[in-house]
Backbone as CSV, one residue per row, in Angstrom:
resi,resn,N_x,N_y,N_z,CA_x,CA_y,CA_z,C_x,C_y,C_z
1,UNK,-21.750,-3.931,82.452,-22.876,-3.789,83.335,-24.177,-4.086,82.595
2,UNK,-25.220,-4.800,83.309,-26.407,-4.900,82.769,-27.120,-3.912,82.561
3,UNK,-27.955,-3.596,81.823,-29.498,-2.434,81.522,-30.453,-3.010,82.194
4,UNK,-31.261,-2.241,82.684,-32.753,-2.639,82.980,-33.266,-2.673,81.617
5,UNK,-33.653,-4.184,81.335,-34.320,-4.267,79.842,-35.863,-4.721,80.147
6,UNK,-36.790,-4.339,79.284,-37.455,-5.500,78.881,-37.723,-6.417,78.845
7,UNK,-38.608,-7.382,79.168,-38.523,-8.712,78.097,-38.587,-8.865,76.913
8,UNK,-38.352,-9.122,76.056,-38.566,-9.515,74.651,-39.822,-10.381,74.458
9,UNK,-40.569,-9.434,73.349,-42.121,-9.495,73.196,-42.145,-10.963,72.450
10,UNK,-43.081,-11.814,72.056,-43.388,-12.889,71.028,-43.244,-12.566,70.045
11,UNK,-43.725,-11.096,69.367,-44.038,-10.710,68.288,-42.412,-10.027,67.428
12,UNK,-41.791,-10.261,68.778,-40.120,-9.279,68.803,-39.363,-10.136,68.109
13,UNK,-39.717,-11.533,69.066,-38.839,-13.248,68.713,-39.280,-13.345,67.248
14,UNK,-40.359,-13.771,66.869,-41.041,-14.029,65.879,-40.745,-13.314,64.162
15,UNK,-40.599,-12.307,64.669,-39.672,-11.142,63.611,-38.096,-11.688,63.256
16,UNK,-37.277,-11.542,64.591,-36.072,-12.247,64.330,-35.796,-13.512,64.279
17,UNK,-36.375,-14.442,64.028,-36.664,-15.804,63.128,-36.591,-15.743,62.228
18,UNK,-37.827,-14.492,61.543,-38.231,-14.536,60.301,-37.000,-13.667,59.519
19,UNK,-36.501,-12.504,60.136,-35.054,-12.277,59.669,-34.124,-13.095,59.680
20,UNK,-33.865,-14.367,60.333,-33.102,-15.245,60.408,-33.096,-16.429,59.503
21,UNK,-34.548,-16.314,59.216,-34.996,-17.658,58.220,-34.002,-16.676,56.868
22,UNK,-34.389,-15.394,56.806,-33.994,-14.655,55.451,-32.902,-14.717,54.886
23,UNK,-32.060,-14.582,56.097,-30.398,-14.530,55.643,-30.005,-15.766,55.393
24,UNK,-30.233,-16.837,56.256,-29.939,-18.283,55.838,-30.363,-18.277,54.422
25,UNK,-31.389,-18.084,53.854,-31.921,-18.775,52.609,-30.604,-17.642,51.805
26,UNK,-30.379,-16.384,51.711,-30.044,-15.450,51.179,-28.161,-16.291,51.222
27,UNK,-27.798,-16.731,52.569,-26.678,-17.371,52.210,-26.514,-18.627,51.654
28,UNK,-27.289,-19.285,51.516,-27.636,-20.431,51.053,-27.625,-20.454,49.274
29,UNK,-28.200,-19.229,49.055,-28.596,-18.785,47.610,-27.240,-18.543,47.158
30,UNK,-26.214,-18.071,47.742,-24.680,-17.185,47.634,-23.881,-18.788,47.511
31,UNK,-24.129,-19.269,48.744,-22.914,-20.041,48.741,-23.197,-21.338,47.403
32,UNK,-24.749,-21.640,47.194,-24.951,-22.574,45.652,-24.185,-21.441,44.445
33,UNK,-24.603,-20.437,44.307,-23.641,-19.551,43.062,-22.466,-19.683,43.018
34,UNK,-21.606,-19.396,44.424,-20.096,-19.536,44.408,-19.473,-20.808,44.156
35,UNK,-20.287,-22.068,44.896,-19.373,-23.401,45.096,-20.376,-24.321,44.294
36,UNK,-21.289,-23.843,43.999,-22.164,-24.482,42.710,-23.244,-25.178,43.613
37,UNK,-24.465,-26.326,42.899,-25.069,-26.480,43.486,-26.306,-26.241,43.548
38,UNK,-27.701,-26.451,44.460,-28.619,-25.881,44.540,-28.621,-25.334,45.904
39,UNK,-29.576,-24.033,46.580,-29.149,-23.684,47.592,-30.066,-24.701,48.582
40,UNK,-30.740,-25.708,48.267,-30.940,-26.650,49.641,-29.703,-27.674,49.604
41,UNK,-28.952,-27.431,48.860,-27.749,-28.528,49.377,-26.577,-27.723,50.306
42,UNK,-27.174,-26.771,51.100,-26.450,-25.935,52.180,-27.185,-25.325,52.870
43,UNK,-28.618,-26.455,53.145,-28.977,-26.224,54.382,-29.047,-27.555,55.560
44,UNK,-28.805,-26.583,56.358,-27.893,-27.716,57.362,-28.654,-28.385,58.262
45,UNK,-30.216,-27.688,58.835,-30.792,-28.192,59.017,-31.371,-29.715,58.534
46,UNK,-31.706,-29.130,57.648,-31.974,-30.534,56.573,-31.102,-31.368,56.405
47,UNK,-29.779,-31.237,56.695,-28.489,-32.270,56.781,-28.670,-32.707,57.803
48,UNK,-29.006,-31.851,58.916,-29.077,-33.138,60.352,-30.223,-33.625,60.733
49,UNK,-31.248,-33.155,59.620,-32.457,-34.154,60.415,-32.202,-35.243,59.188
50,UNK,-31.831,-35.240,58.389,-31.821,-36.634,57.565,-30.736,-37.385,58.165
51,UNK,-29.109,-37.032,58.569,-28.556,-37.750,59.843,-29.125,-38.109,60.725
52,UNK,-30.185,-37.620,61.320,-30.911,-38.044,62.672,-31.679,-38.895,61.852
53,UNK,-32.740,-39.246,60.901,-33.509,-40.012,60.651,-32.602,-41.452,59.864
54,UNK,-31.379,-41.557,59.332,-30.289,-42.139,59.628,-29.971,-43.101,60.346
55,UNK,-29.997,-42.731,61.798,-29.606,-42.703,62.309,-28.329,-42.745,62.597
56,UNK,-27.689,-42.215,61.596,-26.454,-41.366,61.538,-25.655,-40.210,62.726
57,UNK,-26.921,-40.047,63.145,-26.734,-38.495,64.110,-26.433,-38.593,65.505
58,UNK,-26.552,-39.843,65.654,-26.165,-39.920,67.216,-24.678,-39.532,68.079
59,UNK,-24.947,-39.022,69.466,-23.896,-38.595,69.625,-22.617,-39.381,70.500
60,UNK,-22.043,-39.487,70.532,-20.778,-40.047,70.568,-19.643,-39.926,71.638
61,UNK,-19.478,-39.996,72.720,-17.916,-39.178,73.712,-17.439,-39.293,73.228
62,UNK,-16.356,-38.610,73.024,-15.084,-38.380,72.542,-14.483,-38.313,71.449
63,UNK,-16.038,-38.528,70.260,-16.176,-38.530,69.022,-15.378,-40.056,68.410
64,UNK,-15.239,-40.851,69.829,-15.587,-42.351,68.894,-16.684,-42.664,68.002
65,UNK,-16.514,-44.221,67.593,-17.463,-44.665,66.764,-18.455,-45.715,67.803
């Protein structure tokens, strides 16, 4: 069943971004220690906008070529 909620404030969103930006970098930092590396070579963002600028990134049906 639903709650009568709230909306979720700007300042609410804005927070959990910034917790979100945290843990990414924080796993990012983990997974370069474990599998070696630096931790921007496991961010993924940055993997698909350099595919997209590529133009590598385009999308595909059916995952032809």
């Amino acid at each position: 069943m639903a709650r009568k909620q709230e909306p979720v404030t700007d300042e609410e969103i804005e927070a959990a971004k910034r917790e979100l930006r945290r843990v990414q970098e924080e796993v990012r930092e983990q997974l370069a220690a474990d599998l070696g590396g630096d931790p921007e070579d496991y961010d993924a963002s940055a993997y698909f906008h350099r595919q997209a600028e590529d133009g590598e990134g385009e999308a595909v049906p059916d995952g032809g070529e």
